[in-house]
C-alpha positions as a printed Julia matrix, in Angstrom:
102×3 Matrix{Float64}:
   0.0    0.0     0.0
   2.78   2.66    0.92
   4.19   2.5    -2.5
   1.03   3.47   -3.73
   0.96   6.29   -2.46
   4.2    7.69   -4.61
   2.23   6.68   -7.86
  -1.53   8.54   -7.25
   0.67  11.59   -6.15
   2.78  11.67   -8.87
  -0.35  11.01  -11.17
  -2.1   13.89   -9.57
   0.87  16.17   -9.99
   1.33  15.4   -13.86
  -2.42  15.9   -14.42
  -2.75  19.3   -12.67
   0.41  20.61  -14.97
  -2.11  21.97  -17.91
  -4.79  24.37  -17.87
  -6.47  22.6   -19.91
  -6.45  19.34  -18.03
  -7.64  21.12  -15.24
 -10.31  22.78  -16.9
 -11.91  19.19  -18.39
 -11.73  18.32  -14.63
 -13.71  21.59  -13.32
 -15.62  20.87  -15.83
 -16.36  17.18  -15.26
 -17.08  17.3   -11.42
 -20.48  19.04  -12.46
 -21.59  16.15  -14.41
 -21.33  12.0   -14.48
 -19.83  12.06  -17.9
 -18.5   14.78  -20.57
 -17.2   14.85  -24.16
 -13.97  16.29  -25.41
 -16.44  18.06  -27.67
 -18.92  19.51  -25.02
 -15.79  20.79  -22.63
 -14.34  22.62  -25.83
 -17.75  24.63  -26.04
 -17.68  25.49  -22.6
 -14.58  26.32  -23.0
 -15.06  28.85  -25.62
 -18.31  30.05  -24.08
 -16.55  30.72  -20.64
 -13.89  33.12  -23.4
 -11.48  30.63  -23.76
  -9.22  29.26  -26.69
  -8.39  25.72  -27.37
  -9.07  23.71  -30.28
 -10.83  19.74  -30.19
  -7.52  18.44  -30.67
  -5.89  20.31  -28.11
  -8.67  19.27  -25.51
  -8.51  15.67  -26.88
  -4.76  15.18  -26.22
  -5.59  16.85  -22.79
  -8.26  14.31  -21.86
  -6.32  11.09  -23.32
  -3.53  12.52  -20.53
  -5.86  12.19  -18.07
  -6.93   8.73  -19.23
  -3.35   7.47  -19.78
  -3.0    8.59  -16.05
  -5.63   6.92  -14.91
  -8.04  10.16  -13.9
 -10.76   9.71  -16.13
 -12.47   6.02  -18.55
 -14.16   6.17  -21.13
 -17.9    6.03  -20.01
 -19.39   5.58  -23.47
 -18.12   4.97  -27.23
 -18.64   7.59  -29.46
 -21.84   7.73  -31.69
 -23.21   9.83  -34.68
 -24.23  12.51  -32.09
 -21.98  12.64  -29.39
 -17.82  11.77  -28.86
 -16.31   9.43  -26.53
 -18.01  10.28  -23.23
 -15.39  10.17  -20.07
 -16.16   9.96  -16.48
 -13.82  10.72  -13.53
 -12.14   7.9   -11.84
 -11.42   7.91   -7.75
  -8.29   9.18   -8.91
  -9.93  12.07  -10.9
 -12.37  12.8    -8.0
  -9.33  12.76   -5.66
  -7.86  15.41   -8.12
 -11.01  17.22   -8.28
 -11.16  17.97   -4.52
  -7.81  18.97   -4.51
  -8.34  21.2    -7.06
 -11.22  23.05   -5.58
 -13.86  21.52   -7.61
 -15.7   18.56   -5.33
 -17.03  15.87   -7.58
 -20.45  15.27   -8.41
 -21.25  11.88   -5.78
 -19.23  13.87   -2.76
């Protein structure tokens, strides 16, 4: 268990290193699940600049580290759909931004 602890904490530190990842994370802790797609228009609504591909590298970080899954394939309508893991709700909090379920 103790060398667990060096891994989520060195997880949590490489996710918070981006705006942007911590911005899909804000984002995220107000809903169960959220597109790549649907943070880039809050994004730019809120009178911010990013582009889909920018965002998309950002959230497949945060996957690759083990903050957020994918909750649902993509379809015609809507992209991949992530949701926060307890790694990404423990990053959340200490971020300021309390999950959803807390």
């Amino acid at each position: 268990m103790e060398s667990e602890v060096p891994k989520v904490h060195g997880r949590l530190t490489q996710a918070a290193t981006h705006p942007l990842r911590v911005r899909f994370l804000r984002l995220l802790a107000d809903r169960t699940s959220l597109t790549s797609g649907e943070a880039l228009r809050e994004i730019e609504q809120a009178g911010g600049e990013a582009t889909l591909s920018e965002v998309g590298y950002h959230v497949r970080v945060l996957e690759r580290l083990g903050a957020v899954k994918v909750a649902s394939p993509a379809t015609r309508e809507r992209g991949i759909s992530f949701r926060a893991t307890d790694i990404g709700e423990l990053l959340m909090l200490a971020i300021g931004a309390a999950p959803r379920r807390i």
